[in-house]
C-alpha positions in Angstrom: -7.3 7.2 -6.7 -5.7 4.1 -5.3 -3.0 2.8 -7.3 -0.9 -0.7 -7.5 2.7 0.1 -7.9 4.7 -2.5 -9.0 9.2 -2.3 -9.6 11.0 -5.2 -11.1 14.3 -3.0 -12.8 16.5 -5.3 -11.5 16.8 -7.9 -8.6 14.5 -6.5 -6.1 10.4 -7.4 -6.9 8.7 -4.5 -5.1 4.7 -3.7 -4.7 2.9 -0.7 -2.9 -0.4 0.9 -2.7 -0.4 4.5 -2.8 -3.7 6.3 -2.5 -4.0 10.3 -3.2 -6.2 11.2 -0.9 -4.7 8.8 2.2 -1.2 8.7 0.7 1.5 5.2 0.6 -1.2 2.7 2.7 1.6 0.0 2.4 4.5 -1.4 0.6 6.1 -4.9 0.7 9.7 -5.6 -1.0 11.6 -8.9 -2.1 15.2 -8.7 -2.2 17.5 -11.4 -4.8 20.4 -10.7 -2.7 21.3 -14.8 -1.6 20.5 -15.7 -4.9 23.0 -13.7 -6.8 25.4 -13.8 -4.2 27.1 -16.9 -5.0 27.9 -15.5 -8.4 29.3 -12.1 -7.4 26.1 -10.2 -9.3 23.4 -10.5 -10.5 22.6 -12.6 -12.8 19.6 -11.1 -15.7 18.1 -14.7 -16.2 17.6 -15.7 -12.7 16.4 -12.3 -11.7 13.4 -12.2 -14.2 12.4 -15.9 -13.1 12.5 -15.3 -9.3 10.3 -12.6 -10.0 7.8 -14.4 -12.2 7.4 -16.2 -9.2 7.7 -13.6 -5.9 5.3 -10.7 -7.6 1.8 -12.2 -7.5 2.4 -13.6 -4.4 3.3 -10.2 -3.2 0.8 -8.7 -4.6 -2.0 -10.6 -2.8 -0.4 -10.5 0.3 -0.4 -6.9 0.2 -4.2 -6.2 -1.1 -5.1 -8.7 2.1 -2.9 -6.6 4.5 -5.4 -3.7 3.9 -8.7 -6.4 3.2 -8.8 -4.5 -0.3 -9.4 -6.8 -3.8 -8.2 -6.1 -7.2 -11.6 -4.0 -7.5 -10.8 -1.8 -5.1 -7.6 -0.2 -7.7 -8.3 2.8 -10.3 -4.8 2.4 -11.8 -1.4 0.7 -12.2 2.1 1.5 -12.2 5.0 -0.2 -13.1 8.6 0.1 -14.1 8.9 0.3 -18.0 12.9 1.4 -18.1 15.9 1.7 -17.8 16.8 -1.4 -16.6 17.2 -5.3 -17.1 14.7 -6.0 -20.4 13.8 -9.8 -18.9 13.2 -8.4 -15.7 11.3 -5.3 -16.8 8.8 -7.7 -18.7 7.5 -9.1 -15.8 6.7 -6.4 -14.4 5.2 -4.9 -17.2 3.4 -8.0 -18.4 1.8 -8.2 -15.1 0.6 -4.9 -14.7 -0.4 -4.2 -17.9 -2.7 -7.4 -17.9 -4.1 -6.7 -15.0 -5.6 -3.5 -16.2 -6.6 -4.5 -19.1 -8.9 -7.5 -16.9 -9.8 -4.9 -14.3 -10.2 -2.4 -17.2 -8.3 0.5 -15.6 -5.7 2.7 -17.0 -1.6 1.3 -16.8 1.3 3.7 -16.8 4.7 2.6 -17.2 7.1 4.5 -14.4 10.5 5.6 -15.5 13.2 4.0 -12.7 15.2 7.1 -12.0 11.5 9.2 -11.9 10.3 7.1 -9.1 13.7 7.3 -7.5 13.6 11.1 -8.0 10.4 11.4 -6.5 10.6 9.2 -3.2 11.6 11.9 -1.4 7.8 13.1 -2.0 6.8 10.1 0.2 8.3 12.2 3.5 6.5 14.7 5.7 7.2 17.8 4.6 7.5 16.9 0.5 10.4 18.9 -1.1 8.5 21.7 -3.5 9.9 22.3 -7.2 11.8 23.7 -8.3 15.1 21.8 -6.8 18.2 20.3 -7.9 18.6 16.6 -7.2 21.1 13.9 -7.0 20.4 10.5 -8.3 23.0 8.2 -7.2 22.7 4.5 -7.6 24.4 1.3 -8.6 23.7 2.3 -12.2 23.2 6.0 -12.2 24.7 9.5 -10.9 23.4 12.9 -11.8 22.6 15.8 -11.3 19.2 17.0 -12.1 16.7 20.0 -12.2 14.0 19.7 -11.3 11.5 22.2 -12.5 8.3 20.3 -12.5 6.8 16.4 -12.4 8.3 15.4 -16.1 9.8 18.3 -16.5 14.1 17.6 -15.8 16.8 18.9 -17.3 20.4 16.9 -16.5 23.2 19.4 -15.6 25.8 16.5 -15.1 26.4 12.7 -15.1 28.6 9.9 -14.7 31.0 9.8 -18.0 32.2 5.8 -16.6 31.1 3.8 -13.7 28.5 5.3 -11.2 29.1 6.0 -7.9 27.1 2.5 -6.6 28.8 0.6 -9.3 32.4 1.9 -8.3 31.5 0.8 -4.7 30.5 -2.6 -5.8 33.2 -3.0 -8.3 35.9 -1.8 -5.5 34.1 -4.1 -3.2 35.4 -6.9 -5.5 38.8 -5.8 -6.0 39.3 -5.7 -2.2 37.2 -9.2 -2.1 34.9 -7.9 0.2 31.9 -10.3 -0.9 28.1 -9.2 -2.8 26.7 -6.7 -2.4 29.9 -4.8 -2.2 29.0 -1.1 -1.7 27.3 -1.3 1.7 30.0 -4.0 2.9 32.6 -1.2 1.7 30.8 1.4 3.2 30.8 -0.3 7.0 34.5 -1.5 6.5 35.1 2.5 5.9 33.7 3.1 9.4 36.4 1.3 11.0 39.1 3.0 8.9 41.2 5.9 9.5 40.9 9.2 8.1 43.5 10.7 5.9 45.9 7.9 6.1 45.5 7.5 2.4 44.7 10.3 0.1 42.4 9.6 -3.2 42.2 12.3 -5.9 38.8 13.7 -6.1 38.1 13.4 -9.9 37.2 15.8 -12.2 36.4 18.8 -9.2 39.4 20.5 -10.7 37.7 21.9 -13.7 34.6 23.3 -14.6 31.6 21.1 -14.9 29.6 19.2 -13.0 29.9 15.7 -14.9 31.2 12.9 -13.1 34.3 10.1 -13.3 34.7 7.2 -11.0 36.4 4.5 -13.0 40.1 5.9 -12.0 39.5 5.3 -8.1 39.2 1.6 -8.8 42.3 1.7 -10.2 43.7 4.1 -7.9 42.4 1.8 -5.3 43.6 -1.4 -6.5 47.6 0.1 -7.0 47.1 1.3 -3.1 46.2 -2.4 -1.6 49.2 -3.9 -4.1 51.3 -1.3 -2.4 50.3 -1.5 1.5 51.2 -4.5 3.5 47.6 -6.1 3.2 46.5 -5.8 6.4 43.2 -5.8 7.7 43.8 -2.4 8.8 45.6 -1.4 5.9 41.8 -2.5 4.1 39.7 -0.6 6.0 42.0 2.3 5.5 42.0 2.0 1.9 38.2 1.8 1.8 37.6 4.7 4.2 40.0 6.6 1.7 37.8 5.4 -1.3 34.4 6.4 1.0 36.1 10.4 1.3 36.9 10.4 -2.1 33.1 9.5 -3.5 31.6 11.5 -1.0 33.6 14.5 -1.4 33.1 14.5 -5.4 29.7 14.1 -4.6 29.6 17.1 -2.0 31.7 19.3 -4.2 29.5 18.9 -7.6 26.3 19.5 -5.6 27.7 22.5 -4.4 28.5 23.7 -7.3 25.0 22.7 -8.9 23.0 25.1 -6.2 25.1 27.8 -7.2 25.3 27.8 -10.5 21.5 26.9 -10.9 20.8 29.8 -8.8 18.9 27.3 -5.7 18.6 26.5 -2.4 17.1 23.0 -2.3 18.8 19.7 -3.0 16.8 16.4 -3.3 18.8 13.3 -2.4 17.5 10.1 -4.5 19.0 6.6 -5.1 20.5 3.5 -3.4 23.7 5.8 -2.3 22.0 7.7 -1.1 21.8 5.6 2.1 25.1 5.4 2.7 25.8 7.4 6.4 28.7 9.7 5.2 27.0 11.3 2.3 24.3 12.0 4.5 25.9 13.9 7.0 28.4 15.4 4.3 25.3 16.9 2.2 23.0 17.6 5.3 25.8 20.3 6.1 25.7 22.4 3.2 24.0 25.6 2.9 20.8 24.6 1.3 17.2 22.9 2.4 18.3 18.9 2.0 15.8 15.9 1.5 16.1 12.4 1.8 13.9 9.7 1.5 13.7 7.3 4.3 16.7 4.2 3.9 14.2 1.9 3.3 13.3 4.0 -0.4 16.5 4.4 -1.2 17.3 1.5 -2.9 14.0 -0.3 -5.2 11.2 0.1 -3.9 7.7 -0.4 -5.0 6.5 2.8 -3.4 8.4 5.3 -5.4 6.9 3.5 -8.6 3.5 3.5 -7.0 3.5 7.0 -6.1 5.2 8.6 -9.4 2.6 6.7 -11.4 -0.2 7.9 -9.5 0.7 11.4 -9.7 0.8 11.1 -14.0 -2.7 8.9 -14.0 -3.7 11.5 -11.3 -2.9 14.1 -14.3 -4.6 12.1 -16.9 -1.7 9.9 -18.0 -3.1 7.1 -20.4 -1.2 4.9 -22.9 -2.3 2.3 -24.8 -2.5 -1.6 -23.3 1.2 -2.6 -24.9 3.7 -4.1 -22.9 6.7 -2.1 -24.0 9.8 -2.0 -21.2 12.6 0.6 -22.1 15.8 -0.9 -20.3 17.4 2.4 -21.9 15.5 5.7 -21.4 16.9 8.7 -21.0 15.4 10.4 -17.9 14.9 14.2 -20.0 12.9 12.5 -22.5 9.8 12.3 -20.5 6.7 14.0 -20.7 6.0 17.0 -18.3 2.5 16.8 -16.0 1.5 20.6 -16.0 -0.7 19.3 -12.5 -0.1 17.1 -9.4 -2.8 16.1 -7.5 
């Protein structure tokens, strides 16, 4: 089954074609970054308009990269939630009116499923059951996974996510758009343990999270320091340990109290190089997708909504985007592939 993946959550306009015999054949990915950039975020309006216009013209480009047509697809996938409504329209507009022209079955792909699931797009694929972290700009927690649709969340964010508190730190420190990976390589040029940030809420039981304090905590520290350039890159590497030891600590406690030994790593965070080599250290089987499917990508979409029309998945030609879904109200797939 070859299947058109296409992600428009937020402001990245991504398209893949996964096939499930062959696996991903290609992907292609637009990123809003200099368009946004000027404002300090992104801005819902022009992000559904730049990809009315960037997603067909992806789309074509990447059927000709593999001399394929719109015939050549048995299916569609695209994001239907959570995200930004204007922006999930497009996508789902497109999709689902191509398939009702090509007449082939549509699915609409939950956000943090395909992000979940992009670690399935590596050689060897993680096997269920496992615990995983989603950790994004909009999203952190913890997850088991027992089977495809079938998740059960053991903890989340109670405030701010981890990407968001990276991005909104970012902007405290004025460190430009996007903040959290312009944080993250100021952090690498700070040094360790002149500042000490309380790791939030890994002195209780529990594995929800809280990272709306370190902004704060972080913001009193610069006031206080004598604003150096130094004295910034401290401050952020400070912030860094602080995130990524919450974040080591809670999925620690996860594997234990769930009783397992593999931990799926999912989500734009997920790139960032310190909580790769903090997790990759613990005493458990750890997978990550590649950088590039970290953040939005059209392959995770195109691959978790070929494995449910691989399962017989079928819904009915309405273009209805959820931009709020809760991620344990989906549907388990007793089969994949």
């Amino acid at each position: 089954m070859l299947v058109l993946g296409i992600e428009s959550s937020c402001d990245e306009s991504g398209v893949a074609l996964y096939d499930t015999d062959k696996g991903l054949l290609a992907h292609s990915l637009y990123s809003q970054i200099e368009l946004h950039a000027e404002y300090g975020g992104v801005v819902p309006e022009l992000a559904s308009r730049d990809h009315i216009k960037k997603i067909t013209p992806l789309i074509k480009e990447l059927l000709a990269s593999q001399n394929l047509q719109l015939s050549d697809l048995d299916g569609i996938a695209y994001t239907a939630g959570p995200g930004l409504i204007g922006a999930l329209l497009v996508g789902a507009s497109i999709g689902r009116s191509l398939a009702l022209g090509l007449n082939i079955p549509a699915v609409g792909v939950h956000h943090m499923e395909g992000h979940l699931l992009a670690p399935m797009l590596e050689d060897p694929q993680p096997t269920p059951p496992f615990i995983a972290l989603l950790v994004s700009g909009g999203h952190t927690m913890l997850v088991e996974v027992k089977s495809l649709g079938n998740y059960q969340i053991l903890g989340e964010s109670l405030d701010d996510a981890a990407g968001e508190a990276f991005d909104k730190t970012a902007k405290l420190l004025d460190l430009g758009y996007p903040g959290g990976p312009v944080l993250a390589a100021l952090a690498e040029k700070g040094e360790s343990g002149v500042y000490t940030f309380p790791r939030p809420m890994t002195d209780r039981p529990g594995l929800d999270f809280s990272f709306s304090g370190l902004k704060t905590f972080t913001l009193t520290t610069w006031q206080k320091s004598a604003q150096t350039d130094q004295d910034k890159a401290n401050i952020a590497r400070a912030f860094q340990d602080a995130v990524v030891d919450t974040l080591f600590i809670k999925c620690k406690r996860a594997l234990q109290q769930s009783n397992c030994n593999t931990l799926v790593i999912a989500g734009g965070v997920g790139a960032n190089k310190q909580l790769r080599n903090k997790l990759a250290a613990l005493d458990a089987k750890v997978s990550f997708p590649r950088l590039e499917f970290c953040t939005d990508n059209g392959a995770m979409i195109a691959y978790a909504g070929a494995m449910r029309l691989l399962a017989g998945a079928a819904e009915a030609p309405v273009i209805k985007p959820c931009p709020r879904w809760p991620i344990d109200e989906l549907s388990a797939v007793e089969e994949v592939g």
